[in-house]
C-alpha positions, -999 to +999 in steps of 0.1 A: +000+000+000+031+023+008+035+020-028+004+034-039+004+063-019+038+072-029+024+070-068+024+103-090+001+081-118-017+050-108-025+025-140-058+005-133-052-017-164-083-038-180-094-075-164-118-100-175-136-101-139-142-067-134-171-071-102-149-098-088-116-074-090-138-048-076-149-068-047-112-079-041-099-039-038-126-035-016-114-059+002-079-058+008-081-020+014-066-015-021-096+010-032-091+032-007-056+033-013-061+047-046-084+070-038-065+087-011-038+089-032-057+105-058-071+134-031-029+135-021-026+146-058-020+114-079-034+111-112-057+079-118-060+065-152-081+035-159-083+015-191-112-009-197-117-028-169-100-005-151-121+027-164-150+004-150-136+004-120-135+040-113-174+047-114-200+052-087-209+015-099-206-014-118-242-033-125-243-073-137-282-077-140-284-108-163-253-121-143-226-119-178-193-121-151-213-141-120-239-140-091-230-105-082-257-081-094-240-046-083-211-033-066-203+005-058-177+012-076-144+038-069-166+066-072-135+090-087-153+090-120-195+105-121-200+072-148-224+035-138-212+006-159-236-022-168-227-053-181-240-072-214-239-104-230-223-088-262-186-081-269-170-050-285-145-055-302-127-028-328-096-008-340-099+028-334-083+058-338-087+098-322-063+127-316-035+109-298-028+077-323-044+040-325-058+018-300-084-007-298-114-016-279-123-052-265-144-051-237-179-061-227-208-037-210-214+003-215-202+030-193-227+058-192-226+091-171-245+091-135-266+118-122-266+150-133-228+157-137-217+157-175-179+144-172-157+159-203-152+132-228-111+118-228-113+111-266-130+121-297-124+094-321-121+094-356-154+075-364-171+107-345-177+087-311-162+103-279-149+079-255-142+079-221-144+107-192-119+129-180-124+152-146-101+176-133-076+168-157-062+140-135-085+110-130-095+097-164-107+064-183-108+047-217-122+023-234-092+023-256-063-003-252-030+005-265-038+043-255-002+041-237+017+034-274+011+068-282+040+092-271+013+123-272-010+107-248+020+100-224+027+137-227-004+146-216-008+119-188+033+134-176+021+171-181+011+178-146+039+167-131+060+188-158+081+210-128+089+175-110+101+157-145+123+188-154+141+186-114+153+154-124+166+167-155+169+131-171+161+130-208+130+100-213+133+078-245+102+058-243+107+034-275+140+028-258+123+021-224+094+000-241+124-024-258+142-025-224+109-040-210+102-062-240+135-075-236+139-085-199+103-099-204+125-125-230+148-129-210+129-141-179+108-160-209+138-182-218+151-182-185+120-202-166+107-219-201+124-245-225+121-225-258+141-253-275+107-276-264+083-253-279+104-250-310+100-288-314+061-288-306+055-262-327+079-276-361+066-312-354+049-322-383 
């Protein structure tokens, strides 16, 4: 938790469970982790699952992810979530590059507050809310591939990024990852066994 609260930007990333993951934050103490580090200043981005997260609720009335029907959500976006039997799935694009949606339910504003939309996507769609210009969620995975959109998600903390007066290369970074995720691949797998499964005719 000492983590969390030490966070400038918190990353809720999507799931496939998103009322049991919800339950489990609740649970642990997780939830209101983030949000007390949110009202300490931290900016809270969700994507997907995660954007579903962040609502006043999340509502399962035909029971698509299990027997719960609703659960009160984060509450650090004004938006209710309700889950459906059918998936979206689709490439998109808006003012910050590509992504793509894959995600099941609708995320609609609650009450009377009208959240500003995140995006405004090619097609003419709008996706996602945005309040205070620090707690945000999309629909869109693959948002963080687009060096624009990490500008804007770094820009308030612009004065702290420019005290550490390190130059960020982010394709570099992104390799970096890709590559220790290889290497801890090979390390703990036998590639040379999946080669052979794979060529065996």
């Amino acid at each position: 938790m000492d983590d969390i609260h030490k966070a400038d930007i918190i990353i809720l990333p999507g799931t496939k469970s998103t009322l049991h993951d919800l339950y489990e934050l609740r649970r642990n103490g997780c939830a209101q982790a983030i949000i007390q580090a949110h009202r300490n200043g931290a900016s809270v981005l969700g994507i997907c699952g995660g954007y579903q997260l962040m609502g006043v609720e999340v509502c399962d009335p035909i029971h698509v992810e299990g027997d719960i029907e609703r659960l009160p959500g984060l509450g650090l976006l004004p938006v209710s979530t309700t889950m459906s039997g059918e998936k979206v799935t689709r490439q998109v694009e808006c003012e910050y590059g590509k992504g793509y949606e894959i995600h099941m339910g609708e995320t609609l504003p609650f009450g009377s507050a009208l959240p500003s939309p995140l995006l405004h996507l090619s097609d003419g769609r709008q996706d996602g809310y945005i309040v205070d210009n620090k707690c945000m969620g999309t629909y869109v995975h693959g948002i963080l591939d687009n060096a624009s959109f990490v500008d804007f998600l770094l820009q308030p903390f612009a004065e702290k990024l420019s005290q550490t007066n390190a130059s960020f290369n982010y394709q570099a970074f992104k390799e970096e990852q890709y590559d220790k995720l290889a290497d801890h691949v090979r390390q703990h797998i036998d590639i040379e066994q999946i080669y052979q499964i794979l060529t065996h005719d």
